[in-house]
Structure formats: C-alpha cells, structure tokens
N, CA, C and O atoms as a Maestro MAE file, in Angstrom:
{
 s_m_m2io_version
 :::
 2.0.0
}

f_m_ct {
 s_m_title
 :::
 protein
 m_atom[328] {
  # First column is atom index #
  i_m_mmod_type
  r_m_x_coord
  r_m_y_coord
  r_m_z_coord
  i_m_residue_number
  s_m_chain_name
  s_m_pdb_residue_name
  s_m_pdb_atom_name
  i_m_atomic_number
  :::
  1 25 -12.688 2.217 -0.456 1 A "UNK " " N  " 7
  2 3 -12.057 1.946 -1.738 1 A "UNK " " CA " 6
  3 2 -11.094 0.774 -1.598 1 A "UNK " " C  " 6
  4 15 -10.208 0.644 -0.754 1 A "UNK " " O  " 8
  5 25 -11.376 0.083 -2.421 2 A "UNK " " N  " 7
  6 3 -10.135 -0.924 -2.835 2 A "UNK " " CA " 6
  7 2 -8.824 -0.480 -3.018 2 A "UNK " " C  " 6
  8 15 -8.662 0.668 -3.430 2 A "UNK " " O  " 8
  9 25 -7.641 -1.356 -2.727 3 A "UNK " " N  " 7
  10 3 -5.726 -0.757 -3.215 3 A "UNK " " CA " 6
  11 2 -5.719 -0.510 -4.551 3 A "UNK " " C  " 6
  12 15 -4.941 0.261 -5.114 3 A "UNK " " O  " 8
  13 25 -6.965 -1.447 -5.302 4 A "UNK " " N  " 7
  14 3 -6.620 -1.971 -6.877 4 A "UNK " " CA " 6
  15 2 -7.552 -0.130 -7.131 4 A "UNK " " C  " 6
  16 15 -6.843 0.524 -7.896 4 A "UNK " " O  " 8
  17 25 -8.662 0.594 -6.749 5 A "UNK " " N  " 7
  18 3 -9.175 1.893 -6.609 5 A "UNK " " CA " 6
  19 2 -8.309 2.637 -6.683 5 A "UNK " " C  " 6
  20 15 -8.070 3.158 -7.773 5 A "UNK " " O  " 8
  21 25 -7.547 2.939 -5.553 6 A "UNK " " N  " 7
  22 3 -6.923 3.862 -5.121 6 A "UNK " " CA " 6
  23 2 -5.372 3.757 -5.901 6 A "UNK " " C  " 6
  24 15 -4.802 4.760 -6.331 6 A "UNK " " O  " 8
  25 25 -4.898 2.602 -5.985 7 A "UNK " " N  " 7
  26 3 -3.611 2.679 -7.181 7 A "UNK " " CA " 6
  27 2 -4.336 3.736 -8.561 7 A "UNK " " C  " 6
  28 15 -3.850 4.664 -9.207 7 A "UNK " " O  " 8
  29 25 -5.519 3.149 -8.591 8 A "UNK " " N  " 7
  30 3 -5.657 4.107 -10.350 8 A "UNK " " CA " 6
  31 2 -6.036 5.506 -10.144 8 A "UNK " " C  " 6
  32 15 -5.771 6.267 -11.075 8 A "UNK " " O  " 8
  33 25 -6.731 6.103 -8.874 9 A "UNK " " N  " 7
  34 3 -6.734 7.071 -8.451 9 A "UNK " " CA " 6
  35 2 -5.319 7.819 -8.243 9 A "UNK " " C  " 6
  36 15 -4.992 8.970 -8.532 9 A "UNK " " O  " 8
  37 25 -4.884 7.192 -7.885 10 A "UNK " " N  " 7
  38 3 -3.718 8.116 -7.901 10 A "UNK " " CA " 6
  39 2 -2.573 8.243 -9.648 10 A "UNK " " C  " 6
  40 15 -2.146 9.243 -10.225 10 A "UNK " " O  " 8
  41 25 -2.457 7.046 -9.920 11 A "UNK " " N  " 7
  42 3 -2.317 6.742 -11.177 11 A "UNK " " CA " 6
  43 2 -2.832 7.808 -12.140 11 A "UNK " " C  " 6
  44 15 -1.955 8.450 -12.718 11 A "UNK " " O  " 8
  45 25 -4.439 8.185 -12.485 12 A "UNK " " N  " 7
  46 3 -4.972 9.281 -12.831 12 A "UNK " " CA " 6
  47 2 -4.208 10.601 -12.623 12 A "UNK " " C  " 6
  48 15 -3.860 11.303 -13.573 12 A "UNK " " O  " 8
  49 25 -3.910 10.973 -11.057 13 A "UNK " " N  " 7
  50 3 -3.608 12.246 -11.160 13 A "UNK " " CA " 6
  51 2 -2.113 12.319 -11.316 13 A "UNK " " C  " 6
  52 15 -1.719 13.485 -11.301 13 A "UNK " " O  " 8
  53 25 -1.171 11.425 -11.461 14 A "UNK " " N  " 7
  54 3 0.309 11.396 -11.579 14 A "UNK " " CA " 6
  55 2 0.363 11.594 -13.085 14 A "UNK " " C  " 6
  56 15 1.230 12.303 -13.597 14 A "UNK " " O  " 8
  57 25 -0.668 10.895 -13.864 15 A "UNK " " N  " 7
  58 3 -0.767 11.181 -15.498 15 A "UNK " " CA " 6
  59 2 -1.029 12.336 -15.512 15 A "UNK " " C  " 6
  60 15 -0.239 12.924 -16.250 15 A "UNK " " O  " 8
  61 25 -1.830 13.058 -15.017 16 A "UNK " " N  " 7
  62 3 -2.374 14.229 -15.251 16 A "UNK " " CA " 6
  63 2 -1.546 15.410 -14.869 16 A "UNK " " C  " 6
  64 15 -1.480 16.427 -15.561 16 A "UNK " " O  " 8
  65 25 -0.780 15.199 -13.496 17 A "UNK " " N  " 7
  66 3 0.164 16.825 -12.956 17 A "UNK " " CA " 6
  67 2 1.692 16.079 -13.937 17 A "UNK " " C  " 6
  68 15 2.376 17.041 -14.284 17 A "UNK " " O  " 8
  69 25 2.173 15.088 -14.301 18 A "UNK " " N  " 7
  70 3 3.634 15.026 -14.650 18 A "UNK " " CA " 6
  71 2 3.750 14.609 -16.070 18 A "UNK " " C  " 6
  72 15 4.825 14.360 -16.615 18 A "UNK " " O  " 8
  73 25 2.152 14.521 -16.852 19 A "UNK " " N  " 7
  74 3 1.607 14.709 -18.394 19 A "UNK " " CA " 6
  75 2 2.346 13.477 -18.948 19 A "UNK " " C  " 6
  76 15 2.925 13.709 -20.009 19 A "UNK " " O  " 8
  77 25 2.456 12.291 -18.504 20 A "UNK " " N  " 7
  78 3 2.804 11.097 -18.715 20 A "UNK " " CA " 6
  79 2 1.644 10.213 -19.024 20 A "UNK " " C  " 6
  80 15 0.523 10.495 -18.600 20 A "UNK " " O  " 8
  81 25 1.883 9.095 -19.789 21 A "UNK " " N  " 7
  82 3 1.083 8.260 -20.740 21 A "UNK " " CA " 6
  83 2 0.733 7.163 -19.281 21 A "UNK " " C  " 6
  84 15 1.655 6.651 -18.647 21 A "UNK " " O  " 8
  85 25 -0.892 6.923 -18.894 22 A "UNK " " N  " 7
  86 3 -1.567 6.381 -17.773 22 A "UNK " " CA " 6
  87 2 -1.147 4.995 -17.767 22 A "UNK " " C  " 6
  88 15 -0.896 4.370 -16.736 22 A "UNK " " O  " 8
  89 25 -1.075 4.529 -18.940 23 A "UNK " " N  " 7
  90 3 -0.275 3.037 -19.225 23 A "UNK " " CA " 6
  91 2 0.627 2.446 -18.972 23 A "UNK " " C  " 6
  92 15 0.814 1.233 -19.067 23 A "UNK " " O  " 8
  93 25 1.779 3.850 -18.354 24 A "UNK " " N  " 7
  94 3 3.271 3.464 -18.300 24 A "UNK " " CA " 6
  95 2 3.388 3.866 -16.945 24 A "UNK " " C  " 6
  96 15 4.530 4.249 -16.690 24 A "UNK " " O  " 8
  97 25 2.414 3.922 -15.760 25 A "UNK " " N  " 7
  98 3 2.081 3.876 -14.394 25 A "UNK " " CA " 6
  99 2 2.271 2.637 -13.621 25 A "UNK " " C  " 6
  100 15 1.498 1.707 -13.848 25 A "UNK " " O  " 8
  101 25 3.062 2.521 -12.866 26 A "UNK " " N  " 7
  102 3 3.248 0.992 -11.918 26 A "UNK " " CA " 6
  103 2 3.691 1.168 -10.920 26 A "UNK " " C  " 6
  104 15 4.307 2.233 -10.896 26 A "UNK " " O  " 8
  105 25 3.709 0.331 -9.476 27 A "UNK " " N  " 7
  106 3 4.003 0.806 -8.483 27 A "UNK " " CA " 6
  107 2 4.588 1.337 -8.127 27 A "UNK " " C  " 6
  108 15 4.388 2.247 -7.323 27 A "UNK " " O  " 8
  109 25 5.785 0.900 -8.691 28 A "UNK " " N  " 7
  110 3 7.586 0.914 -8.432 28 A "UNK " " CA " 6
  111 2 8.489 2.205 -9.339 28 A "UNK " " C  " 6
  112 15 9.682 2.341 -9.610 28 A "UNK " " O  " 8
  113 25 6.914 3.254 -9.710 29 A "UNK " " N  " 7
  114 3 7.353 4.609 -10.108 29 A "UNK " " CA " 6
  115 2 7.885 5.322 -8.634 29 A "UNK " " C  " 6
  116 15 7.324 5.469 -7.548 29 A "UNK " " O  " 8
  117 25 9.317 5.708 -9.166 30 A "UNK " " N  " 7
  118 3 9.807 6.683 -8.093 30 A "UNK " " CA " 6
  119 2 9.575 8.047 -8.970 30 A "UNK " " C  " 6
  120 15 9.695 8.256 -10.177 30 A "UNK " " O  " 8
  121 25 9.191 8.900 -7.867 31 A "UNK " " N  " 7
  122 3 8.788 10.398 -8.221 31 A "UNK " " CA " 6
  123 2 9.771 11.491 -8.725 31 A "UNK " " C  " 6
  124 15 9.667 12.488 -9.439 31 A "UNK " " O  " 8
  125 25 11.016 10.720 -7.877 32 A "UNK " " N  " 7
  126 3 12.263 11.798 -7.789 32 A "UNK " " CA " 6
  127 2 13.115 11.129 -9.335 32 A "UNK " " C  " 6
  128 15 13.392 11.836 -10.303 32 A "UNK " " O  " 8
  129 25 13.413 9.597 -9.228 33 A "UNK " " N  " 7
  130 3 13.779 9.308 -9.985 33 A "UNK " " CA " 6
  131 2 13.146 8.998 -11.216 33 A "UNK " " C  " 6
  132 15 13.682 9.239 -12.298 33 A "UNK " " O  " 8
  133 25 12.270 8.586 -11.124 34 A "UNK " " N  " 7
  134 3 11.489 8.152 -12.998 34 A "UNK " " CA " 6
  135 2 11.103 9.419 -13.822 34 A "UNK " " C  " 6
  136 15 11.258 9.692 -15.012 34 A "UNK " " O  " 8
  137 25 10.407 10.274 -12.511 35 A "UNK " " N  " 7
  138 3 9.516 11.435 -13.293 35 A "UNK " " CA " 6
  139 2 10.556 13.012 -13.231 35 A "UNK " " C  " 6
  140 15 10.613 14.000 -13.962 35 A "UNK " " O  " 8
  141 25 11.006 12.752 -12.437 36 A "UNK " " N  " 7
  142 3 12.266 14.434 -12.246 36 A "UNK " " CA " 6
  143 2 11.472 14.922 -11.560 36 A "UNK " " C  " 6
  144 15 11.359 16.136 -11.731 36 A "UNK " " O  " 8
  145 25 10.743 14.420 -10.708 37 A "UNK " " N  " 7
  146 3 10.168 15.781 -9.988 37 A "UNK " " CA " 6
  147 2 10.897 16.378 -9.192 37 A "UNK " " C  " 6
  148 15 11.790 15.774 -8.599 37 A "UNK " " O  " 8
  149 25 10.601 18.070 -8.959 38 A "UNK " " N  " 7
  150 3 11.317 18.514 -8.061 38 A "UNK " " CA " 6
  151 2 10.569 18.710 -6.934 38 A "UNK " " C  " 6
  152 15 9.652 17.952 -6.616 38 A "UNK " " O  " 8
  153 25 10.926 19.762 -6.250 39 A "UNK " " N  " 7
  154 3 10.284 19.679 -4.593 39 A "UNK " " CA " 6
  155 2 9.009 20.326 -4.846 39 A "UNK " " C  " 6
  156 15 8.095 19.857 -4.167 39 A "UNK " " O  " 8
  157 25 8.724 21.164 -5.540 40 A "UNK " " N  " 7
  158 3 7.460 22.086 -5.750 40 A "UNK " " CA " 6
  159 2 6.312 20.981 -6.764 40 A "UNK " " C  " 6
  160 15 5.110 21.003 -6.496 40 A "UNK " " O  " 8
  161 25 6.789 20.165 -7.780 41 A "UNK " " N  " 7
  162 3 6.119 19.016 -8.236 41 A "UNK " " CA " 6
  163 2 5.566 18.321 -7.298 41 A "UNK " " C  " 6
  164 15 4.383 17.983 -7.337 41 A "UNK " " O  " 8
  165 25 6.488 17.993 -6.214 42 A "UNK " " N  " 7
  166 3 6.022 16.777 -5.377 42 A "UNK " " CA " 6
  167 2 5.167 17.589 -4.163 42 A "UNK " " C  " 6
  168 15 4.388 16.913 -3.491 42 A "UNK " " O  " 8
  169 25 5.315 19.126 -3.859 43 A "UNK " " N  " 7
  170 3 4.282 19.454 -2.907 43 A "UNK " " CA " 6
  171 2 2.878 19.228 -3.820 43 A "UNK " " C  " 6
  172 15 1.958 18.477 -3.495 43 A "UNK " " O  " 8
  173 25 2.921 19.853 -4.741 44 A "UNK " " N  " 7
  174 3 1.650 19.836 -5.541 44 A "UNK " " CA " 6
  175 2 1.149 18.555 -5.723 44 A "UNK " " C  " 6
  176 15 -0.061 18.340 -5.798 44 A "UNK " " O  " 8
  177 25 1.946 17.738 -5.796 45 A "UNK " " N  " 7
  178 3 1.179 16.202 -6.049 45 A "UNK " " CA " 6
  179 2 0.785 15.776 -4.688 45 A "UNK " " C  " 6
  180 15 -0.231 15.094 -4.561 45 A "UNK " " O  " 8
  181 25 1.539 16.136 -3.588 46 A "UNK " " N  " 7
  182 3 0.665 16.119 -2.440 46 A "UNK " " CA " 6
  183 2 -0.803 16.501 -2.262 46 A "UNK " " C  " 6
  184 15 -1.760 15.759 -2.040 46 A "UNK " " O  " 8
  185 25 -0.755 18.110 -2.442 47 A "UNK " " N  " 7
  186 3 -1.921 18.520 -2.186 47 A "UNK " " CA " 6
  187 2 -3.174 18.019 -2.984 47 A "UNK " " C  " 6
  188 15 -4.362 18.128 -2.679 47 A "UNK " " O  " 8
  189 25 -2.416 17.258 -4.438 48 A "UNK " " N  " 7
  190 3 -3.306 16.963 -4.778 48 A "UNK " " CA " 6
  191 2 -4.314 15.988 -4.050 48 A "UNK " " C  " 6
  192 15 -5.535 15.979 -3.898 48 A "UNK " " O  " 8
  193 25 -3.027 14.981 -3.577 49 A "UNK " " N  " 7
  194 3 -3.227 13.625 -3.426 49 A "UNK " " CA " 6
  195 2 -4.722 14.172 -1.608 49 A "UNK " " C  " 6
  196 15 -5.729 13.762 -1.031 49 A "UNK " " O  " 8
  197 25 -3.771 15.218 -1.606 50 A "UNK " " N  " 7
  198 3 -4.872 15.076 0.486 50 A "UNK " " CA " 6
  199 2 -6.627 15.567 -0.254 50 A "UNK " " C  " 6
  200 15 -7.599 15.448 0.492 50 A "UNK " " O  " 8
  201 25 -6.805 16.013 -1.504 51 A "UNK " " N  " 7
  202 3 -8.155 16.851 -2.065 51 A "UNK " " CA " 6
  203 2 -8.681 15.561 -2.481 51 A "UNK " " C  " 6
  204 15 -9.806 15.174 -2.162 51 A "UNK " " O  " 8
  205 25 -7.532 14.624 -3.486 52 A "UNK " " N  " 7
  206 3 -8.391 13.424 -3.820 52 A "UNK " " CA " 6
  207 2 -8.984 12.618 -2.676 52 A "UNK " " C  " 6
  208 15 -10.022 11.964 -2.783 52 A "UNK " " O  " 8
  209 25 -8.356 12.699 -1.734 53 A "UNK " " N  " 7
  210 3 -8.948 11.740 -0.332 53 A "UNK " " CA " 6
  211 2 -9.259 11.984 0.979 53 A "UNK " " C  " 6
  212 15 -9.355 11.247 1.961 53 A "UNK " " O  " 8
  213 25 -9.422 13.373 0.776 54 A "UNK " " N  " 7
  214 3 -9.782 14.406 1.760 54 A "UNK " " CA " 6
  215 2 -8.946 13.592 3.042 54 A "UNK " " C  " 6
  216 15 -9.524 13.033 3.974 54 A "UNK " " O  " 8
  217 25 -7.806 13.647 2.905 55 A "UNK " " N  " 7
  218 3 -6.954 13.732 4.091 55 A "UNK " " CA " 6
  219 2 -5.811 14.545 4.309 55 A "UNK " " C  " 6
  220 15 -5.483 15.100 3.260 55 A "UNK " " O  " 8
  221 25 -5.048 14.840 5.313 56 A "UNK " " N  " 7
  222 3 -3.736 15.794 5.636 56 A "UNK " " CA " 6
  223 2 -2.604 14.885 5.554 56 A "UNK " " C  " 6
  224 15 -2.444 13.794 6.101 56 A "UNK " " O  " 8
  225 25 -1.898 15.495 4.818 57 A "UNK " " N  " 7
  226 3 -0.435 14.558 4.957 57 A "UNK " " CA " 6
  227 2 0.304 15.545 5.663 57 A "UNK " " C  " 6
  228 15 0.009 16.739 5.612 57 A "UNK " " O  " 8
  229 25 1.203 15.113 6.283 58 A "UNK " " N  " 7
  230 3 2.398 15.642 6.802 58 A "UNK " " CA " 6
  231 2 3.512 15.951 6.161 58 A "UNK " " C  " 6
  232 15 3.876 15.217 5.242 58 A "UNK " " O  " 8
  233 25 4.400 17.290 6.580 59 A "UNK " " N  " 7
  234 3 5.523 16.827 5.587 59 A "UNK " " CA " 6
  235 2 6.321 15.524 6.354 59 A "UNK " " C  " 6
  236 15 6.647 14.671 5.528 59 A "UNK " " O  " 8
  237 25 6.627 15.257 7.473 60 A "UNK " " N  " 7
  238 3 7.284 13.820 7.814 60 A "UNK " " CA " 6
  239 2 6.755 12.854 7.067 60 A "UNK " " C  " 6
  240 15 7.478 11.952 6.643 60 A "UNK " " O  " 8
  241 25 5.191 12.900 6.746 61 A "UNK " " N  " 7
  242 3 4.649 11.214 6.051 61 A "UNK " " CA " 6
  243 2 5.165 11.711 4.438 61 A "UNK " " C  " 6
  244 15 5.526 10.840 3.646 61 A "UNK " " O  " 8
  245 25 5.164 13.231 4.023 62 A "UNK " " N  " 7
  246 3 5.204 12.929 2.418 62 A "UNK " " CA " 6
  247 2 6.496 12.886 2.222 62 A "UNK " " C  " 6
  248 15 6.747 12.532 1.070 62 A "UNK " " O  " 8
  249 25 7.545 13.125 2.941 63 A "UNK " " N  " 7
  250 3 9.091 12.803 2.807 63 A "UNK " " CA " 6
  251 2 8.887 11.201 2.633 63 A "UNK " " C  " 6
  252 15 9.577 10.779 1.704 63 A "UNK " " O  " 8
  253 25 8.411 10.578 3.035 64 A "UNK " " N  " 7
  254 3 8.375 8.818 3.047 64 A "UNK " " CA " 6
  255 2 8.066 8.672 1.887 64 A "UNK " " C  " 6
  256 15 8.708 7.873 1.205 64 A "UNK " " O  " 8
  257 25 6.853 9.498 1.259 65 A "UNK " " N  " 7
  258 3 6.517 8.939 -0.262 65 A "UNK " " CA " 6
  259 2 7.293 8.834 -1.005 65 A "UNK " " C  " 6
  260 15 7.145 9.850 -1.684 65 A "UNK " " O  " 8
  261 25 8.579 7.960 -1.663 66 A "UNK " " N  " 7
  262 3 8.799 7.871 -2.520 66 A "UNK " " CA " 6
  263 2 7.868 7.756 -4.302 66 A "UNK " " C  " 6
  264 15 7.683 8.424 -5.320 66 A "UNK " " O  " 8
  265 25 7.542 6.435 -3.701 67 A "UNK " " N  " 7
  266 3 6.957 5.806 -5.060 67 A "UNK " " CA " 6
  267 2 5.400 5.777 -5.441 67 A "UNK " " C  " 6
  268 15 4.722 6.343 -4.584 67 A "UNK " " O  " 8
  269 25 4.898 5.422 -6.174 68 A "UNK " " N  " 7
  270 3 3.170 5.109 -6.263 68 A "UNK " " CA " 6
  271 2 2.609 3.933 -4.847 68 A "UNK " " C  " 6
  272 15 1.732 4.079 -3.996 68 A "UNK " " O  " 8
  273 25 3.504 2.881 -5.097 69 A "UNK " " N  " 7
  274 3 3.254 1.694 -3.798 69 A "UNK " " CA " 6
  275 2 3.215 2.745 -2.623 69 A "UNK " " C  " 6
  276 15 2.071 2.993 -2.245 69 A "UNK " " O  " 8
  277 25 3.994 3.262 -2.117 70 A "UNK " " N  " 7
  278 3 4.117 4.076 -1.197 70 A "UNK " " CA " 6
  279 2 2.974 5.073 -1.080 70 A "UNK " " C  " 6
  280 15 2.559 5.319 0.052 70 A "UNK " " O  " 8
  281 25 2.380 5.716 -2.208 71 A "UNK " " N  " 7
  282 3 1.213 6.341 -1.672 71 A "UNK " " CA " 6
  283 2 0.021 5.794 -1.403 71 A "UNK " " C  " 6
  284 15 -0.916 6.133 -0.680 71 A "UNK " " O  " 8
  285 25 0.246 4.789 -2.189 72 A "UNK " " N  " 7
  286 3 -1.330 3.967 -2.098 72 A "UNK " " CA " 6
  287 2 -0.718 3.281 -0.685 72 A "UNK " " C  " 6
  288 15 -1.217 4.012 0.170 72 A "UNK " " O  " 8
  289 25 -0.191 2.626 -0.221 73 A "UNK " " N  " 7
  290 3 -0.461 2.559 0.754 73 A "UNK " " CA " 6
  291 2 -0.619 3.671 2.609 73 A "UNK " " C  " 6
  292 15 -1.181 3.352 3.657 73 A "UNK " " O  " 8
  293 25 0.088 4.826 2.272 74 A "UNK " " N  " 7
  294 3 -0.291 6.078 2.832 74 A "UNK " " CA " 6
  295 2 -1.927 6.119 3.072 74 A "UNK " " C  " 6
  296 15 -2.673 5.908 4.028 74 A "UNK " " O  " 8
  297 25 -2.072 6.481 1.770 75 A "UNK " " N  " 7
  298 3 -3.687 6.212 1.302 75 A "UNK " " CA " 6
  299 2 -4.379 5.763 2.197 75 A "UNK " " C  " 6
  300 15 -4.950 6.421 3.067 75 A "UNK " " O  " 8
  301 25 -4.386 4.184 2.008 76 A "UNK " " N  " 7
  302 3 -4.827 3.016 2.288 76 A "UNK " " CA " 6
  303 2 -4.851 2.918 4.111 76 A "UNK " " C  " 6
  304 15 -5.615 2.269 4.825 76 A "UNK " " O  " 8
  305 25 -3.704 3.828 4.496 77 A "UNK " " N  " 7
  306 3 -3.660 3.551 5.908 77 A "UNK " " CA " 6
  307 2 -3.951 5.128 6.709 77 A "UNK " " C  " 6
  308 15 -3.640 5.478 7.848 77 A "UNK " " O  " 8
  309 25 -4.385 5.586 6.048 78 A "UNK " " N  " 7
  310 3 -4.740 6.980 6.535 78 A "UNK " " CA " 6
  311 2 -5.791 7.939 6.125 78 A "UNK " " C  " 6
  312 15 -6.120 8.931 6.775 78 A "UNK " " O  " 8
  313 25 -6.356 7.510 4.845 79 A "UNK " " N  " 7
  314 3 -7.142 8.336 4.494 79 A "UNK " " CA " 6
  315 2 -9.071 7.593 4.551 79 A "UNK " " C  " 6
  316 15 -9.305 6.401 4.347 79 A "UNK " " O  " 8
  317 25 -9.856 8.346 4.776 80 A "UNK " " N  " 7
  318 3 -11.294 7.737 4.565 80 A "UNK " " CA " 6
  319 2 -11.937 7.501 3.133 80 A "UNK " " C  " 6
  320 15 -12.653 8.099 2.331 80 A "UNK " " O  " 8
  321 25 -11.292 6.318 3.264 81 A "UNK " " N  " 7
  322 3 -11.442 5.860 1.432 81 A "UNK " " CA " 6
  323 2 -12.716 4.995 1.309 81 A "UNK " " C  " 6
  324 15 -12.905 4.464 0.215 81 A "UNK " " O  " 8
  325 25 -13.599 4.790 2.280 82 A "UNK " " N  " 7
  326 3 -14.808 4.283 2.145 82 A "UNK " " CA " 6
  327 2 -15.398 4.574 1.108 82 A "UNK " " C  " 6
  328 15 -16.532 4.143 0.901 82 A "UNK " " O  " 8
  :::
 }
 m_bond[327] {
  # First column is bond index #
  i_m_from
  i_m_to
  i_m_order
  :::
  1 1 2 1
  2 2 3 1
  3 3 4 2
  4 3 5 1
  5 5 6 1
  6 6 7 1
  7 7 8 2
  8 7 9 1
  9 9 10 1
  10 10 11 1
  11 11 12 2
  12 11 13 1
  13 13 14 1
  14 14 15 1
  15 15 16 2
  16 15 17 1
  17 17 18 1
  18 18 19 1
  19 19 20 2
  20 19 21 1
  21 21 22 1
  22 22 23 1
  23 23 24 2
  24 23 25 1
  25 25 26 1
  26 26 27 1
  27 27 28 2
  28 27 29 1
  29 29 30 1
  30 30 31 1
  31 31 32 2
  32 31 33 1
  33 33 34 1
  34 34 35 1
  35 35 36 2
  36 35 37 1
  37 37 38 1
  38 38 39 1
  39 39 40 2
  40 39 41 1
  41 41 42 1
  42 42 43 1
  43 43 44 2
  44 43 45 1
  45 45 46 1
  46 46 47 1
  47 47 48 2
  48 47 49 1
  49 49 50 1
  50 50 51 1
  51 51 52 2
  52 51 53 1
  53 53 54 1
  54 54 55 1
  55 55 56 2
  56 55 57 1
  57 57 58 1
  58 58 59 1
  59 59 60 2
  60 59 61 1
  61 61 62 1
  62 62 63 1
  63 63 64 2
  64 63 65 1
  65 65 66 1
  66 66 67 1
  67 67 68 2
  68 67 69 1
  69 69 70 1
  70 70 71 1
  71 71 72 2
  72 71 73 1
  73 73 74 1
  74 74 75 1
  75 75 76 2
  76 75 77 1
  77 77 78 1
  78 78 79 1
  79 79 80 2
  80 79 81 1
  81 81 82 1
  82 82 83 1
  83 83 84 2
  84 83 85 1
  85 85 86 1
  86 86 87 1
  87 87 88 2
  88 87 89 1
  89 89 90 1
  90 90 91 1
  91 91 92 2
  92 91 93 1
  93 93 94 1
  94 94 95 1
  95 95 96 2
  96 95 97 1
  97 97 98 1
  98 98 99 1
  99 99 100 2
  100 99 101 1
  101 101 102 1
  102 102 103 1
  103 103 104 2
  104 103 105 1
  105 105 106 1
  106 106 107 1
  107 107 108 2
  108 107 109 1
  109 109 110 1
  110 110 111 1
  111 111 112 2
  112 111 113 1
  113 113 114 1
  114 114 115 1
  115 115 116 2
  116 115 117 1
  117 117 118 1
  118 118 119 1
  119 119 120 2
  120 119 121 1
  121 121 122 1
  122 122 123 1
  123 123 124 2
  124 123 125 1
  125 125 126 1
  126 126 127 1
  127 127 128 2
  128 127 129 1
  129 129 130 1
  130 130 131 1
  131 131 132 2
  132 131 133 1
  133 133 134 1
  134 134 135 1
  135 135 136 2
  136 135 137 1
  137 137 138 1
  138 138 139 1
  139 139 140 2
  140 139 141 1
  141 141 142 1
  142 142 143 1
  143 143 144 2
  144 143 145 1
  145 145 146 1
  146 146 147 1
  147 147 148 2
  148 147 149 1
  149 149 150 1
  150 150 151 1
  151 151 152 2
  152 151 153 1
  153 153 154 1
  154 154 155 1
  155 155 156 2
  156 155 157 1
  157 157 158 1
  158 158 159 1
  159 159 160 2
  160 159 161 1
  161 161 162 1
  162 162 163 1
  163 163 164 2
  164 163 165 1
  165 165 166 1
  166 166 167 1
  167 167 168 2
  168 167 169 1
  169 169 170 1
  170 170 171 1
  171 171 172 2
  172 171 173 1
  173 173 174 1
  174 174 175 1
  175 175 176 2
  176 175 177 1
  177 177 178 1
  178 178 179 1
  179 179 180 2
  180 179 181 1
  181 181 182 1
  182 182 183 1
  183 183 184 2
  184 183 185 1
  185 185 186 1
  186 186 187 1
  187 187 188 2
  188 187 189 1
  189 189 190 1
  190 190 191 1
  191 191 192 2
  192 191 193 1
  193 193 194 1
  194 194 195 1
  195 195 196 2
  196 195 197 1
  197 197 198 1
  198 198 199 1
  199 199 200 2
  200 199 201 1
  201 201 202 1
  202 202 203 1
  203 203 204 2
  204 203 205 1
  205 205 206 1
  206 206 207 1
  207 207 208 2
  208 207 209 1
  209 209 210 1
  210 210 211 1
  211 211 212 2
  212 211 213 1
  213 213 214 1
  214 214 215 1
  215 215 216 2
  216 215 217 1
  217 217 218 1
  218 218 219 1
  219 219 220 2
  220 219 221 1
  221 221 222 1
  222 222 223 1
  223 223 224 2
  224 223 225 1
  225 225 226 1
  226 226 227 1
  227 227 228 2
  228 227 229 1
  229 229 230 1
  230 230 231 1
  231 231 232 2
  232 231 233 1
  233 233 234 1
  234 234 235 1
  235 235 236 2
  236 235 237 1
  237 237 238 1
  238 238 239 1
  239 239 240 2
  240 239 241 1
  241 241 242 1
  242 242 243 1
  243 243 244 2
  244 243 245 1
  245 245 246 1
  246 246 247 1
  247 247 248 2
  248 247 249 1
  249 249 250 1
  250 250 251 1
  251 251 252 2
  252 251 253 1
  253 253 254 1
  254 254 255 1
  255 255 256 2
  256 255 257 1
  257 257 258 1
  258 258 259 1
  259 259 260 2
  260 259 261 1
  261 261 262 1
  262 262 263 1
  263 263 264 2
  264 263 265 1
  265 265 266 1
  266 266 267 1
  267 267 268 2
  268 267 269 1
  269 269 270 1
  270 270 271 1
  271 271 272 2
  272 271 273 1
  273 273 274 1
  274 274 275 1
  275 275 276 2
  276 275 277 1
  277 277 278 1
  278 278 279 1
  279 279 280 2
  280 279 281 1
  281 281 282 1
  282 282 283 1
  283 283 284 2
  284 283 285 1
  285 285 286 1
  286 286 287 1
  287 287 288 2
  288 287 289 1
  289 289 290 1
  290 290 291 1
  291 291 292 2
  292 291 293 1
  293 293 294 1
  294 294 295 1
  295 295 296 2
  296 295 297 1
  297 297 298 1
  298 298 299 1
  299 299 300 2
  300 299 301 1
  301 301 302 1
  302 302 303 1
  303 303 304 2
  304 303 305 1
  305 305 306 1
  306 306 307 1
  307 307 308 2
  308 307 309 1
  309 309 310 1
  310 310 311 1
  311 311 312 2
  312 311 313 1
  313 313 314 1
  314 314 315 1
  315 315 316 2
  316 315 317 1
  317 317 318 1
  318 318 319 1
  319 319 320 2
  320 319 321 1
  321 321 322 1
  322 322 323 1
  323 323 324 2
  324 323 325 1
  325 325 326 1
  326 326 327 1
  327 327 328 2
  :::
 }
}
C-alpha cells in the first residue's frame, strides 16, 4: 500500500470509531487533543488499527501514536501493507 492508501485507511476508521466528518481528517489530528479520546478510545482504535493491517502493536509503539502522521507511519514501517 501506498502512505497516500494507508492515510485514508486509517482516516476511514478514525471517522468511523470517533463518528467525525472523513473530510475534516489530516495528519496533524492529535487523538488526545482534537478528538478527546480517552484511554479505552485509543485501545480500541488500536485494535482496530492491528485487524486493519494485520499487525501487533505494542503498548510502548501505541503510547508513541499521537497523531494520524504518526500512525501511518507506524503502519508504513511495520505492518505488511503489500
């Protein structure tokens, strides 16, 4: 998969678990700050995120996730996005 793929892939499911408009998605969304997520939001958007790309995150790597940039590149450097 392409970054420009996998940004809207994830994009998709951030619209979908935090019921926000797909349009108003950009890198430089912070999870904690833009959307309120709390800690149980952001496990779930994990698990989502390891089903969309059949990979394991860690909690050390998903503490790093802040933002969308930040997962797509997680993504991008860890998961089999072929």
């Amino acid at each position: 998969m392409t970054k420009e793929e996998v940004f809207n892939k994830i994009a998709d499911l951030v619209a979908e678990q935090f019921g926000i408009d797909r349009t108003t998605i950009k890198g430089d969304l912070n999870f904690q700050n833009d959307l309120d997520a709390d800690s149980i939001d952001f496990v779930e958007f994990v698990l989502s995120l390891e089903s969309a790309f059949g990979t394991d995150i860690s909690d050390e790597d998903a503490e790093n996730i802040k933002t969308i940039d930040e997962a797509v590149d997680y993504v991008m450097s860890n998961a089999d996005n072929k």
